[in-house]
C-alpha positions as CSV (number, residue, x, y, z in Angstrom):
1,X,53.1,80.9,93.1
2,X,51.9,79.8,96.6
3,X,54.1,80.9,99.3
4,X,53.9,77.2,100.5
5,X,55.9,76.3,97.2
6,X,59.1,74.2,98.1
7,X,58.7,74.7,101.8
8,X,59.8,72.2,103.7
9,X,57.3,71.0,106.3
10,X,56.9,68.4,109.1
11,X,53.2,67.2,109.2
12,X,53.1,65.2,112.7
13,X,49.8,63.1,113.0
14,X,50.1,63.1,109.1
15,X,48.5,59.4,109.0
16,X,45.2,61.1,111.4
17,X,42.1,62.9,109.8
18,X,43.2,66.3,109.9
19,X,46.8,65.5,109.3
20,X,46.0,64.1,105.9
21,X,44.1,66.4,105.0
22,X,46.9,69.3,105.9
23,X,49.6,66.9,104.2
24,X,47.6,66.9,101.0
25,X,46.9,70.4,100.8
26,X,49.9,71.5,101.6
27,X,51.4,69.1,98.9
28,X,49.3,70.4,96.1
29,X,50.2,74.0,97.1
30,X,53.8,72.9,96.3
31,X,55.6,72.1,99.8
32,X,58.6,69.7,100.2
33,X,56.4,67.6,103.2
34,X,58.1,65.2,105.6
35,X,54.7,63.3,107.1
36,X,55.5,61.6,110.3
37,X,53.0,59.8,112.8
38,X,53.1,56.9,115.5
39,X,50.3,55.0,113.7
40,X,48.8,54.2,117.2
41,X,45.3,56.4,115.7
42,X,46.3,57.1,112.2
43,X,46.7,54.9,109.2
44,X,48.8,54.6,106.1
45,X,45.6,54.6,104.3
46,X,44.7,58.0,105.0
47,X,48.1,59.2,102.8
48,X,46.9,57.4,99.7
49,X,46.2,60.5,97.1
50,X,50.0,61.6,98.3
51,X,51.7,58.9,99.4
52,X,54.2,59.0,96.3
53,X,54.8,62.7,97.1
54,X,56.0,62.8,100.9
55,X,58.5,61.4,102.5
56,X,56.7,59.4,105.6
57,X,58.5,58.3,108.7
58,X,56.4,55.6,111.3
59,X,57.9,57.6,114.6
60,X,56.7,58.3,118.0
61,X,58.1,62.0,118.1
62,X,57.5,62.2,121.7
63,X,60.5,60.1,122.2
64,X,63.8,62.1,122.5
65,X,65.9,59.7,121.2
66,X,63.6,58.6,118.3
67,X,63.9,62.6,117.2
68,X,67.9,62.5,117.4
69,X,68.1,59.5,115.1
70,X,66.3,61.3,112.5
């Protein structure tokens, strides 16, 4: 068993070239993932292999009061 198994993990930049990559690894070694990105670089596209595995949220986490609401 992987140590990442039902982790829970916030991937920010998930949507971004490394991000996605992360996001799927880290989803096939068994973490809970919560993918968030801006999409100002990233796309949607990027997530397609785990897409129906993560839980995404289109954020800019450099706003405070974007974090609070979520």
């Amino acid at each position: 068993m992987s140590f990442w198994h039902e982790k829970k993990v916030l991937v920010t930049g998930a949507a971004g070239l490394l991000g996605s990559h992360a996001t799927e690894l880290l989803v096939d070694l068994g973490a809970d993932i919560t993918a968030a990105d801006d999409l100002s670089r990233g796309h949607t596209e990027n997530l397609r292999l785990c897409k129906d595995k993560i839980r995404f949220i289109e954020a800019d986490l450099r706003i405070p009061e974007v974090c609070h609401v979520l």
